[in-house]
C-alpha positions as CSV (number, residue, x, y, z in Angstrom):
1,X,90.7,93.8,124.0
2,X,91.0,93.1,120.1
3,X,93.6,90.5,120.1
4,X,94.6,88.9,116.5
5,X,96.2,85.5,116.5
6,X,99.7,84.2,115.7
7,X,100.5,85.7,112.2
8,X,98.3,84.0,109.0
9,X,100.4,83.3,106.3
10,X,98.0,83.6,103.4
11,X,96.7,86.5,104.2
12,X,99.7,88.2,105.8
13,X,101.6,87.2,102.1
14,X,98.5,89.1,100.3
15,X,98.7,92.1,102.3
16,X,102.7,92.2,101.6
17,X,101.9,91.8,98.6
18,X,99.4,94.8,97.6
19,X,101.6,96.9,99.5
20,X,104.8,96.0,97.1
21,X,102.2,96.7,93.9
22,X,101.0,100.0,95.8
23,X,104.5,101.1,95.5
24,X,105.7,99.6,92.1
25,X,102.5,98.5,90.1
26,X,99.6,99.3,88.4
27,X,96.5,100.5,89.8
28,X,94.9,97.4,88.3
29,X,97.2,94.9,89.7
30,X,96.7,97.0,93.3
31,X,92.9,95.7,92.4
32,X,93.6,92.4,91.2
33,X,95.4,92.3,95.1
34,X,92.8,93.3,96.5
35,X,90.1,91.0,94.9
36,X,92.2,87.7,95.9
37,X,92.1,89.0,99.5
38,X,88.3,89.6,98.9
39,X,88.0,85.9,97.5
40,X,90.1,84.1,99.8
41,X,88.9,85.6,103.4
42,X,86.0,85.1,105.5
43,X,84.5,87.0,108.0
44,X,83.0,85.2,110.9
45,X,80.5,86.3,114.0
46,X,80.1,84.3,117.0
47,X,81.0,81.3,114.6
48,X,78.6,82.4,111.5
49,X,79.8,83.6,108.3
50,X,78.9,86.9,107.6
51,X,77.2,87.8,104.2
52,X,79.6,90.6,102.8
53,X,77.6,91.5,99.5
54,X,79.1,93.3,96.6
55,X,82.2,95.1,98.4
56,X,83.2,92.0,100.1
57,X,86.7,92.3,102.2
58,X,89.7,93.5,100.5
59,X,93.1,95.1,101.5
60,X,93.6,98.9,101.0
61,X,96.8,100.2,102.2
62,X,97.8,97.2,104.4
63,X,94.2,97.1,106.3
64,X,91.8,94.8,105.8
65,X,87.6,96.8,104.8
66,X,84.7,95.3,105.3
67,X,81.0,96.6,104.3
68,X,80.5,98.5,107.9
69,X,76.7,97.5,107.9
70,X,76.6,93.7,106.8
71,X,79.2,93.8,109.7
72,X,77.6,95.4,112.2
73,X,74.3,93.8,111.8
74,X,76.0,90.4,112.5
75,X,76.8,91.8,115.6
76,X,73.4,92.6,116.5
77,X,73.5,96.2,115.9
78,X,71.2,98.6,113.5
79,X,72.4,100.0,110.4
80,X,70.7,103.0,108.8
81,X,71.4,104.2,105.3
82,X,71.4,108.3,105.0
83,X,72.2,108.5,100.9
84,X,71.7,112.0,101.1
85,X,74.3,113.0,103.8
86,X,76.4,109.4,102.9
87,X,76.0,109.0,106.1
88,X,76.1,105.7,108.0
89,X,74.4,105.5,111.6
90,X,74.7,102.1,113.7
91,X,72.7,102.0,117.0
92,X,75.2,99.0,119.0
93,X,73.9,96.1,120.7
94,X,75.1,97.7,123.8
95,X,73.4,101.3,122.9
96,X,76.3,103.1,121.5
97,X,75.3,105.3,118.7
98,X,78.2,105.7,115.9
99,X,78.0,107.9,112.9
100,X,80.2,107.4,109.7
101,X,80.8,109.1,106.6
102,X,82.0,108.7,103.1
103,X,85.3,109.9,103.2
104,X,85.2,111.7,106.7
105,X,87.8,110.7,109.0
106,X,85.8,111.8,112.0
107,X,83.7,109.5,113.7
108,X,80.7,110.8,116.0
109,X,81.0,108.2,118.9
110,X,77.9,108.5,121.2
111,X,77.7,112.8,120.1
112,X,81.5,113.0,120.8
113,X,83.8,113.8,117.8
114,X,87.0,111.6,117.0
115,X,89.2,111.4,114.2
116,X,90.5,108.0,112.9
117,X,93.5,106.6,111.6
118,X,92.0,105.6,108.4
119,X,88.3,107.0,107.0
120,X,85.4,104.4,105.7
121,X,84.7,105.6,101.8
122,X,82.2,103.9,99.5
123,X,82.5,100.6,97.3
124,X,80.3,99.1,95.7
125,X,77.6,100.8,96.7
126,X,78.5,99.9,100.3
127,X,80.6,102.3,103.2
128,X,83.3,100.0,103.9
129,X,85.9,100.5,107.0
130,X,88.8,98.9,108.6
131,X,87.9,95.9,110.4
132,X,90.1,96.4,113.0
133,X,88.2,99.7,113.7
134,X,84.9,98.5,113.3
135,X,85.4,96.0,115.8
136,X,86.8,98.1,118.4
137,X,83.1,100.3,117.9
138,X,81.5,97.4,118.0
139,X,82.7,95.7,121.7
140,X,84.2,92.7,120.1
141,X,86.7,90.6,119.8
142,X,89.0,89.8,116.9
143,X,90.8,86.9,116.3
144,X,92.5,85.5,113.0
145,X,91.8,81.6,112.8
146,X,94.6,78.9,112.2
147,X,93.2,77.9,108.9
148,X,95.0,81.1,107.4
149,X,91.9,82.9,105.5
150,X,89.3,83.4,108.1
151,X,88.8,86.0,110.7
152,X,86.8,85.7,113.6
153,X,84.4,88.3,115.6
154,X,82.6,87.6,119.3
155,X,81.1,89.9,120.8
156,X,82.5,90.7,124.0
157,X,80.0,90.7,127.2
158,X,80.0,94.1,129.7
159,X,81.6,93.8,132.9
160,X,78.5,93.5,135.5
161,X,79.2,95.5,138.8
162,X,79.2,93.8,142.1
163,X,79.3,94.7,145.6
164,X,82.5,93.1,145.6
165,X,83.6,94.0,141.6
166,X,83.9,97.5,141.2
167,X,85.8,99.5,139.1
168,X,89.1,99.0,140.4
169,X,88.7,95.1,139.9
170,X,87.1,95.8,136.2
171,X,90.1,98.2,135.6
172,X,92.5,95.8,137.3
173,X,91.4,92.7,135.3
174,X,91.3,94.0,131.4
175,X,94.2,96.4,132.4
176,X,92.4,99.4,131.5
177,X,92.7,102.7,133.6
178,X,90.3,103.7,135.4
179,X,89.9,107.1,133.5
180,X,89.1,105.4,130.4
181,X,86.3,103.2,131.6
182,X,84.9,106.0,132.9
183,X,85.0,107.8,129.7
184,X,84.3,104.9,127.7
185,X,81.0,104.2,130.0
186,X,79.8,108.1,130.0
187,X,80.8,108.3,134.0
188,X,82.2,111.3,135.4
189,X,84.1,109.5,138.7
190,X,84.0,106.5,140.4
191,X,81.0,107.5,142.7
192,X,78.9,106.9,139.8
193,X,79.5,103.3,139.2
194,X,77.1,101.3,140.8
195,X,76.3,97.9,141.9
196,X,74.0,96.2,138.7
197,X,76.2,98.3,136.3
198,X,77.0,96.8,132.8
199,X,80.5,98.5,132.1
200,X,81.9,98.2,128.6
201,X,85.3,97.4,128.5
202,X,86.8,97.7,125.0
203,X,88.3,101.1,124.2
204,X,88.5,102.3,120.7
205,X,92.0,103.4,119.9
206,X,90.7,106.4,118.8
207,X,89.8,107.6,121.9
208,X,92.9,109.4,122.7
209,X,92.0,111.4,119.2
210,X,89.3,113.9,120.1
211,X,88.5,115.6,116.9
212,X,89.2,119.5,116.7
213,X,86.3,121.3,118.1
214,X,84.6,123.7,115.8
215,X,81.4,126.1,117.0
216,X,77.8,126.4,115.2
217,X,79.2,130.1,114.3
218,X,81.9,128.6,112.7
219,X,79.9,125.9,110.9
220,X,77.6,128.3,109.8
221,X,79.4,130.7,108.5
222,X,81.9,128.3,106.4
223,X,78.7,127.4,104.9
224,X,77.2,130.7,104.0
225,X,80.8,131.3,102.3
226,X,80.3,127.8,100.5
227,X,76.8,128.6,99.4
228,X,77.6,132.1,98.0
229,X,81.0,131.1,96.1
230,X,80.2,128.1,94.6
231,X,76.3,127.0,95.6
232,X,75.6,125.8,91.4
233,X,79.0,123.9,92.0
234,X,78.7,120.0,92.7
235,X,79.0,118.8,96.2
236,X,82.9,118.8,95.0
237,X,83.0,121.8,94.4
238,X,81.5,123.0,97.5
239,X,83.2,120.6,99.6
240,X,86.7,122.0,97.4
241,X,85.9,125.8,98.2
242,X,85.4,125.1,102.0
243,X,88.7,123.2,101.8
244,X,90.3,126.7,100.7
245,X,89.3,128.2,103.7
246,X,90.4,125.6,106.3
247,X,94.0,125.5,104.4
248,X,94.1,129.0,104.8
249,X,93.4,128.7,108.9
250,X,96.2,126.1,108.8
251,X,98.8,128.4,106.5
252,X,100.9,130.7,108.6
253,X,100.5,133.3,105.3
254,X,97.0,133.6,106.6
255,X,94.5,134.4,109.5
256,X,94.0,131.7,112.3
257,X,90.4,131.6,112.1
258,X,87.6,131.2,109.9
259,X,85.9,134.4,110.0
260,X,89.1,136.4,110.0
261,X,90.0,134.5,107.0
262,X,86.6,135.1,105.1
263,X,86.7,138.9,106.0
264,X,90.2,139.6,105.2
265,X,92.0,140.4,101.8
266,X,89.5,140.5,98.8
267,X,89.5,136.6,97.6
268,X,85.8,137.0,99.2
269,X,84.1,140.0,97.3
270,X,80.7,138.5,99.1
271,X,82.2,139.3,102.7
272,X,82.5,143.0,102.0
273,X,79.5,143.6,99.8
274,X,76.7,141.9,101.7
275,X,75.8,138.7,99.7
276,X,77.2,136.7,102.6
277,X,75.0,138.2,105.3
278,X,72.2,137.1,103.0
279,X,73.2,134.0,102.1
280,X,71.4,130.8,102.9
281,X,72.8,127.7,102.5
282,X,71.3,124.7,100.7
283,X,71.2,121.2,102.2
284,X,74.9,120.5,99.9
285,X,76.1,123.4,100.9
286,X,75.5,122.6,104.6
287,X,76.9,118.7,104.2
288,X,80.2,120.3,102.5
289,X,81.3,122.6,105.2
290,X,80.6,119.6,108.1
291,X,82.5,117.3,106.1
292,X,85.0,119.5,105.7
293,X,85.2,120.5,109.4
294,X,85.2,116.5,109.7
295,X,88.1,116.6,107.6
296,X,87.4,115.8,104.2
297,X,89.5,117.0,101.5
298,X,89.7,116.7,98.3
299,X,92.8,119.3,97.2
300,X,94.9,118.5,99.2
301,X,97.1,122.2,100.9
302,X,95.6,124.3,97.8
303,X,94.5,128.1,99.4
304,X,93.5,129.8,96.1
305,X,90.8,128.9,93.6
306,X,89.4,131.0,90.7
307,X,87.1,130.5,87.6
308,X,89.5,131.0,84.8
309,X,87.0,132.6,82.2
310,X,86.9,135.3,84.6
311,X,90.0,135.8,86.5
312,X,93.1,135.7,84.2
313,X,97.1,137.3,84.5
314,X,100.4,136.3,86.1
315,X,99.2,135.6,89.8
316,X,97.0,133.2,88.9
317,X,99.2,131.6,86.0
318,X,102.1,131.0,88.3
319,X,99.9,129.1,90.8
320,X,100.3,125.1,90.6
321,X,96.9,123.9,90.0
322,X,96.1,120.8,92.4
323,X,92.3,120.2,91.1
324,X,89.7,121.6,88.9
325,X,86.8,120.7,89.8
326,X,83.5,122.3,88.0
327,X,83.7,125.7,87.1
328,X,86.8,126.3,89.4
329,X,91.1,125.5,89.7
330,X,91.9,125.1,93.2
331,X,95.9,126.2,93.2
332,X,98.6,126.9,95.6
């Protein structure tokens, strides 16, 4: 249902434009593109300007990112802060619950897990996300208007059920299948759409992105590993070190799953000697492994790390490093 108007010249020339400096430029002309994007487009709900704040909108790798809350709120949904977790939760107009996170590619639609094309991150002070995303959560529409610099949001209504307007009609009419309404509504089949039914009808693109599943074994143990290794680390480091672990499950050199790569070889002295069983993670410890199940990463393919006032020689020295990040080089 997001539908964006014929192309805007102003804007589509900024956007061309950062993209050329992304390639050739400075990093401060990238921002200086950015900030006349930010100064020259406005975001409008049902025909209200919305209030952006600090963060304003701005173009980052040919999208255009809005504050996610100021957003959402125009759009009559809730918008709670976690700073702890940077965690953003928005409770929808239309009762979706939606879970975003610095950095973390995943979104938690309504307790389901999907990954995203592009991941909200922090400016400001503010999570900001691709508009075009946001929307999508949000059951509106999006529309670029003909005076070249101002984008326009309405909230799109819920097909009602009828006697005579079921789902084939619904599916029929915004040429949805009828597999994704269902999924998009919660509805196991067809028998369960009723007569008085308020069916949502716009489909994040996402929604053929189910995020890879991980269990609460898994989860646990990732961050019992995190804790032991590198618990005085930062949440950088921690978030780094279980990073190391998922690379490894990804390398063909190593194991397939977590625990077989924690138990096997000796990078992880605390598998084999009992620190792990007795390990108890902290609350960072704990955010660092879900964010990195959530895929968030921040070195890149690295599968080694090591503290180098303690482990020194030739295996370590011919290792590219990727990051160093507290006490520790991350390398492959």
């Amino acid at each position: 249902m997001n539908r964006v108007g014929k192309p805007v010249r102003k804007l589509l020339t900024a956007m061309i434009a950062s993209l050329l400096l992304l390639c050739v430029g400075p990093l401060s002309s990238v921002f200086a593109a950015e900030t006349a994007v930010a100064s020259e487009t406005t975001i409008k709900v049902n025909g209200e300007k919305v209030k952006l704040g600090g963060a304003g909108a701005f173009l980052f790798l040919g999208r255009v990112y809005v504050p996610a809350a100021r957003v959402a709120e125009a759009l009559g949904a809730s918008a709670d802060w976690d700073n702890d977790n940077e965690a953003l939760t928005i409770h929808t107009a239309l009762g979706d619950d939606i879970m975003l996170g610095n950095g973390v590619p995943v979104v938690y639609f309504n307790d389901k897990r999907y990954r995203m094309e592009a991941y909200p991150f922090l400016k400001n002070g503010r999570l900001v996300m691709p508009l075009r995303q946001l929307t999508e959560l949000l059951h509106a529409d999006m529309n670029a208007g003909a005076s070249g610099n101002t984008i326009n949001l309405t909230a799109i209504k819920p097909a009602i059920v009828t006697k005579d307007y079921g789902l084939d009609e619904i599916s029929a009419e915004y040429s949805i299948v009828k597999a994704k309404l269902l999924q998009r509504n919660g509805l196991g089949s067809a028998a369960d759409v009723k007569p008085g039914m308020k069916l949502k009808v716009t489909i994040p693109s996402f929604f053929a992105q189910a995020a890879k599943p991980y269990t609460e074994a898994d989860y646990m143990l990732l961050a019992k590993i995190t804790m032991v290794e590198s618990g005085y680390e930062s949440y950088a480091g921690q978030l780094a070190l279980a990073n190391v672990i998922l690379n490894r499950v990804k390398d063909p050199r190593f194991p397939d799953t977590i625990r077989d790569v924690i138990y096997s070889g000796s990078q992880f002295p605390p598998a084999h000697n009992g620190l792990l069983d007795k390990s108890k993670p902290n609350a960072t410890a704990l955010r660092a492994a879900k964010d990195a199940l959530n895929g968030r990463n921040n070195i890149r393919n690295a599968v080694y790390f090591f503290n180098p006032e303690v482990s020194t020689g030739a295996f370590w020295t011919s290792k590219d490093v990727v990051a160093t990040i507290g006490h520790h080089r991350f390398v492959r």
